[in-house]
DRENDOFI-571149 format. One record per residue (C-alpha): residue number from 1; residue in one letter; x, y, z. Coordinates in steps of 0.5 Angstrom, whole numbers. Layout:
# residues N
NODE|k|r|x|y|z
NODE|NUM|A|X|Y|Z $
...
***
This chain:
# residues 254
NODE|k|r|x|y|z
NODE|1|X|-16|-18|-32 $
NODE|2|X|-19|-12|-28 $
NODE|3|X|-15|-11|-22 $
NODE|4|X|-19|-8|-16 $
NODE|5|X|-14|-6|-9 $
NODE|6|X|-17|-4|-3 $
NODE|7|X|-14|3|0 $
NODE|8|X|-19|6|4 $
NODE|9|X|-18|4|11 $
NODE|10|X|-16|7|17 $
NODE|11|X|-9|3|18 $
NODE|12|X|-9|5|26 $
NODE|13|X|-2|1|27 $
NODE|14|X|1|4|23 $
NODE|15|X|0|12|26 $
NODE|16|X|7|14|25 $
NODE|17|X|5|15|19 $
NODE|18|X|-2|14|17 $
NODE|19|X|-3|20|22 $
NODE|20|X|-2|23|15 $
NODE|21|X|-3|19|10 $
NODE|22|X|-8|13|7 $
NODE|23|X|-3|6|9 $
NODE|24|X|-2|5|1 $
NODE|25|X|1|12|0 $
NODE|26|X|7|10|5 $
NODE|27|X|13|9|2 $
NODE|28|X|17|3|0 $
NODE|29|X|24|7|-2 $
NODE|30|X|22|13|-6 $
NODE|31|X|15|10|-9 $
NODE|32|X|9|9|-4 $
NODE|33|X|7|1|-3 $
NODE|34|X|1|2|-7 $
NODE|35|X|5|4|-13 $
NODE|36|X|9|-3|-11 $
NODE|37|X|4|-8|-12 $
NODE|38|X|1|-5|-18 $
NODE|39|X|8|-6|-21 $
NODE|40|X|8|-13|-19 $
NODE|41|X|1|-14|-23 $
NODE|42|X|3|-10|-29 $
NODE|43|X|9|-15|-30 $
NODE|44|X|4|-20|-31 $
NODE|45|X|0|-16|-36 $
NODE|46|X|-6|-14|-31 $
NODE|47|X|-5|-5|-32 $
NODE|48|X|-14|-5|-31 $
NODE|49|X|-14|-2|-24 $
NODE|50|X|-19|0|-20 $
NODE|51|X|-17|3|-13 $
NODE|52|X|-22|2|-7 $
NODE|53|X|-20|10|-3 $
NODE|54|X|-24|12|3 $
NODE|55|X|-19|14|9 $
NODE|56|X|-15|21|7 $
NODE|57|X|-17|19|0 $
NODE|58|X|-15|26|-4 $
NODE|59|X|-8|23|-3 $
NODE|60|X|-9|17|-8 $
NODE|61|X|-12|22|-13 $
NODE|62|X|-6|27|-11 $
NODE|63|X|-2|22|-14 $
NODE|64|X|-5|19|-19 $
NODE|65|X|-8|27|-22 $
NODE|66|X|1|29|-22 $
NODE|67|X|3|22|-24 $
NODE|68|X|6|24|-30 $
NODE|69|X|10|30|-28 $
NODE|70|X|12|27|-23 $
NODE|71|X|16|22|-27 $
NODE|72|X|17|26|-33 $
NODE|73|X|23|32|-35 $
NODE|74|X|18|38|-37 $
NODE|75|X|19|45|-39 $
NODE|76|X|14|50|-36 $
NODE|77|X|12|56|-40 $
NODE|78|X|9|61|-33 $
NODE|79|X|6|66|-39 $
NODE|80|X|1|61|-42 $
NODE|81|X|2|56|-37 $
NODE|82|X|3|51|-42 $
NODE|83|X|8|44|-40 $
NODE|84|X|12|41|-44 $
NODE|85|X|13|34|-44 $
NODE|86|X|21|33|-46 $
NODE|87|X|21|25|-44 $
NODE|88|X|17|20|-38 $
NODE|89|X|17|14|-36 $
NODE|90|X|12|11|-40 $
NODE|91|X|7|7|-35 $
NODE|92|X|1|5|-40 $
NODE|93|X|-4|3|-33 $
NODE|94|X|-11|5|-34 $
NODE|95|X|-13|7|-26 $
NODE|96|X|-20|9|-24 $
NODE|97|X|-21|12|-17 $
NODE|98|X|-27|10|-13 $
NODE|99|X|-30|13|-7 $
NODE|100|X|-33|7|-2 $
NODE|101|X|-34|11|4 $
NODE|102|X|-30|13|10 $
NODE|103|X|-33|7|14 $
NODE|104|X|-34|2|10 $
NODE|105|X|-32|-6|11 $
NODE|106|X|-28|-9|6 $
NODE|107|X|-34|-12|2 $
NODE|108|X|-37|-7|2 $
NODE|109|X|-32|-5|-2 $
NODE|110|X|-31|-9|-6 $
NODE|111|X|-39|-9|-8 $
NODE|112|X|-38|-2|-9 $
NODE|113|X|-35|-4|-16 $
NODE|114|X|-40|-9|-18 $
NODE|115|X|-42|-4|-24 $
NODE|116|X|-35|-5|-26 $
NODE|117|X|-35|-12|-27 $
NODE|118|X|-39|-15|-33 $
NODE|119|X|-43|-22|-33 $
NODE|120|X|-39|-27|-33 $
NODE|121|X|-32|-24|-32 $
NODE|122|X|-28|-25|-26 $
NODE|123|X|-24|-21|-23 $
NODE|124|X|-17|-20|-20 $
NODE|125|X|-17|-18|-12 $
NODE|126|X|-11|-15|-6 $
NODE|127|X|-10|-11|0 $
NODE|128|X|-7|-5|-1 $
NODE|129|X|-1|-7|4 $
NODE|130|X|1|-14|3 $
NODE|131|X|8|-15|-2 $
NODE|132|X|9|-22|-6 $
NODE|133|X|13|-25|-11 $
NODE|134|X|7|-30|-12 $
NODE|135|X|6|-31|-20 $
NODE|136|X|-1|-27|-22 $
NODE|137|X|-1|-32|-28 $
NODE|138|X|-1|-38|-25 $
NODE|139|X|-6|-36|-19 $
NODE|140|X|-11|-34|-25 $
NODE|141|X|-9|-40|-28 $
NODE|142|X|-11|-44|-22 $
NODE|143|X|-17|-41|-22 $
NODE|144|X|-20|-41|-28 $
NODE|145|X|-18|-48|-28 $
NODE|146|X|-22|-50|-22 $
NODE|147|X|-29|-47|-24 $
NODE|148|X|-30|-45|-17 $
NODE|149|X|-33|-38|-15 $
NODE|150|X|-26|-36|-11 $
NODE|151|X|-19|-37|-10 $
NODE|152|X|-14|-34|-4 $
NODE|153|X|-8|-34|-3 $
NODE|154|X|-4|-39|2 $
NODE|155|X|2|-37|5 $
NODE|156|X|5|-39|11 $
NODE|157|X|8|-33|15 $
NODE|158|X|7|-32|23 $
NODE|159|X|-1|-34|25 $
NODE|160|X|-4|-27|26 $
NODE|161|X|-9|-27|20 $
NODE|162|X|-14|-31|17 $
NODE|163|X|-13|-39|18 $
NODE|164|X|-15|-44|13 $
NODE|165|X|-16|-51|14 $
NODE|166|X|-15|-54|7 $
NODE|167|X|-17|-61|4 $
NODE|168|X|-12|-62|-2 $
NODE|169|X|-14|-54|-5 $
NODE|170|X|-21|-54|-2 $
NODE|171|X|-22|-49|3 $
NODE|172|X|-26|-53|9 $
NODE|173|X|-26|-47|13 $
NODE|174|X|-24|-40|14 $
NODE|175|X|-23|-37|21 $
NODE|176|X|-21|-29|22 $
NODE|177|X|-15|-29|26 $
NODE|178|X|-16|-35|30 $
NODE|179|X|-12|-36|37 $
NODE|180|X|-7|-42|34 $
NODE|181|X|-4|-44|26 $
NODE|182|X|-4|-49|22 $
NODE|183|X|1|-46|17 $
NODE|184|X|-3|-43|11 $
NODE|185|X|-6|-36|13 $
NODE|186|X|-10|-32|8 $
NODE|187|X|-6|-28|4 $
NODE|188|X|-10|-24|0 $
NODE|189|X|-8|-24|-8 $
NODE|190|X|-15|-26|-10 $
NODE|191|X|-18|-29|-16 $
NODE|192|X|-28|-28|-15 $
NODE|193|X|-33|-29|-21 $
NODE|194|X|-37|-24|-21 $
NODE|195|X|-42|-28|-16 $
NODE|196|X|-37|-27|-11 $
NODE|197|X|-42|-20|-11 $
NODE|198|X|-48|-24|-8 $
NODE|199|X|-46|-26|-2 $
NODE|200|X|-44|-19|0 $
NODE|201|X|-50|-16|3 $
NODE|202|X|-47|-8|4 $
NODE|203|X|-43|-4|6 $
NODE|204|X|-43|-7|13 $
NODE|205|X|-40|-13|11 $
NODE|206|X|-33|-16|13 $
NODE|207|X|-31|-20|7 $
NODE|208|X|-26|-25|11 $
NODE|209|X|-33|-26|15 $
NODE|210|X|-40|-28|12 $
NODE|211|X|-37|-28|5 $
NODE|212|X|-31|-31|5 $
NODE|213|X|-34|-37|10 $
NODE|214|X|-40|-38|7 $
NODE|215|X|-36|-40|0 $
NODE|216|X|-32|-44|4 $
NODE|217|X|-39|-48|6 $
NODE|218|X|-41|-49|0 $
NODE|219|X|-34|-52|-2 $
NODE|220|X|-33|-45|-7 $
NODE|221|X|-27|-43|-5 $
NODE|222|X|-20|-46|-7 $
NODE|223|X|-14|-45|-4 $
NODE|224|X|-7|-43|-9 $
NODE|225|X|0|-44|-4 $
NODE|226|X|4|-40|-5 $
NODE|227|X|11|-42|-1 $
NODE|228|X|15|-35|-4 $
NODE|229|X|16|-29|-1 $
NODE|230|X|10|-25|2 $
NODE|231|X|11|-19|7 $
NODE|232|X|4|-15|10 $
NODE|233|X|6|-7|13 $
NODE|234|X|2|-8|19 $
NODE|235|X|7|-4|23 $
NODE|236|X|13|1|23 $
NODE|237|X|17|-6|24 $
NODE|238|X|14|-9|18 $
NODE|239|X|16|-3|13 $
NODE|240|X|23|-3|16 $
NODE|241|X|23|-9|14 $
NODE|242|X|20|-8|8 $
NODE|243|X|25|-2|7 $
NODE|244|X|31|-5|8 $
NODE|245|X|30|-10|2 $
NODE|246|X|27|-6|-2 $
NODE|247|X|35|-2|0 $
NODE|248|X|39|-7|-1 $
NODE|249|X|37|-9|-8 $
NODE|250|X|33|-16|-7 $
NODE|251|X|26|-14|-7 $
NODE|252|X|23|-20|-9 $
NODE|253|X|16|-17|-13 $
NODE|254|X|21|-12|-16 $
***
């Protein structure tokens, strides 16, 4: 299943670093968070990814563009130029890079890649910035079992994101960063049909607005609960946070 990832925000509360760097391109131990949430996907099986760039953009495809040599021994002949590749790591992922605009809206984005996404397909969806252990093949799984156009997500950290009001796995109501919690907040890791596309006008739209809460209305989107790990890097206290784990050799999405 294609995978699409949303890397082209700003990541203003992050400026320690994003002063330089896209969010994604921040490293969790010697790999930058971006690289760590592919990872997680390509342990399930789902190596099709599609990478939504904006902000500092030229730094994702910098990455991807050397990837190989950068994780590779090689011999370089400086008369010809010619490189050797003497052994790598073999990653067998498929990555295509898309430019959606320096300002656009997350569904915006996500609409970019419509022409991506075949009749009939469904289409696996994250942030950029959120790591989990949560088991990709049961979400899609889940998702395709409940024939409902989306799926999200619920974890249960601290209430600064989207709440969730649920009703057994239907998605009653969804509200951005509401003043109090029940519990369960949006923790990205999506699952969409593909008419996930018509109710994202364009680039000005939000997708944890209109979208996501008309498809709540219409009783269109469920809900996988997730009880294990999930950690989003909003903050530098957060990838400390993240890098301490990551150190001590207990990252639960490694």
């Amino acid at each position: 299943m294609k995978v699409i990832i949303l890397a082209g925000g700003f990541g203003t509360r992050l400026s320690e670093y994003t002063d330089i760097i896209p969010k994604p391109m921040v490293k969790i131990g010697d790999k930058p968070i971006l690289f760590h949430i592919m990872n997680h996907y390509a342990k399930y099986g789902h190596k099709d990814f599609y990478i939504a760039l904006g902000y500092k953009s030229q730094v994702i495809k910098d990455f991807f563009i050397n990837f190989k040599l950068l994780n590779s021994d090689f011999s370089v002949d400086l008369k010809s130029g010619n490189i050797e590749i003497h052994s790598d790591h073999f990653f067998d992922w498929k990555v295509t890079l898309v430019e959606t605009g320096l300002d656009s809206m997350t569904g915006g984005r996500v609409k970019r890649f419509s022409k991506f996404i075949n009749e009939g397909e469904n289409f696996l969806l994250t942030y950029g910035d959120g790591l989990s252990d949560v088991n990709i093949n049961k979400l899609v799984n889940f998702h395709l079992s409940h024939n409902k156009i989306g799926t999200v997500t619920a974890v249960r950290p601290g209430a600064r994101f989207g709440e969730l009001e649920i009703e057994k796995d239907l998605v009653k109501s969804f509200k951005e960063k509401p003043q109090t919690t029940q519990g369960w907040i949006n923790g990205g890791f999506f699952v969409f049909k593909r008419s996930i596309f018509n109710y994202i006008d364009d680039d000005s739209t939000i997708l944890e607005q209109e979208p996501l809460e008309n498809l709540s209305k219409n009783q269109e989107l469920l809900t996988f609960k997730h009880e294990g790990f999930w950690q989003c890097m909003d903050s530098k206290r957060d990838k400390d946070y993240l890098e301490e784990i990551w150190t001590n050799g207990k990252a639960p999405w490694g």
